[in-house]
N, C-alpha and C positions, 0 to 999 in steps of 0.2 A: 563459529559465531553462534549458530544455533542453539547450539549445548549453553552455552556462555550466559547472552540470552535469558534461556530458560532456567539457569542457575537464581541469576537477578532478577526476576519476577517479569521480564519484560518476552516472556514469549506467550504465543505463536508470534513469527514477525511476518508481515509482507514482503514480500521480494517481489523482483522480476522473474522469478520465474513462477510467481503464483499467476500472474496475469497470462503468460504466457500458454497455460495447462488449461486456462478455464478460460470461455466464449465470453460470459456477463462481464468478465474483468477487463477483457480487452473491450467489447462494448463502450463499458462505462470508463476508462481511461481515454480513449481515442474521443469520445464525447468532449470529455474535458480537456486535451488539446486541441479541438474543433472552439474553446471558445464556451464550453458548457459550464453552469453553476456546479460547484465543487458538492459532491455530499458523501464526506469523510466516513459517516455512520457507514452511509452504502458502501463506499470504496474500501473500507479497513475492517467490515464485518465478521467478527469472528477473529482479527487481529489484535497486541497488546500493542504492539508495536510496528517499527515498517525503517528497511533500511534500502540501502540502494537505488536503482532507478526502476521505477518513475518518479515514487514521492522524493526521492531526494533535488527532485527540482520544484518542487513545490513547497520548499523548506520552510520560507517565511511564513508560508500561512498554515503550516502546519504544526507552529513553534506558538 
């Protein structure tokens, strides 16, 4: 998927297990299922794109 991805212009992507590797990411995700204002810029920084969980449950507002 990666390879894939970065073929079609859409990588780096976000995964779970970018949250997972880094402190600010869980931080700022467990914020935003506590209820917190979403801020995409912060959460996807440095991302083209973002597949799987967590934003895949966040899909509407991130379509």
């Amino acid at each position: 998927m990666r390879e894939a991805l970065t073929i079609l212009g859409f990588g780096p992507y976000h995964h779970m297990f970018e949250v997972m590797a880094n402190e600010d990411q869980k931080r700022l995700w467990r914020a935003l299922a506590k209820g917190a204002a979403p801020d995409w810029n912060q959460l996807f920084a440095g991302y083209a794109s973002c597949i799987d969980w967590p934003s895949a449950h966040y899909w509407r507002d991130l379509i």
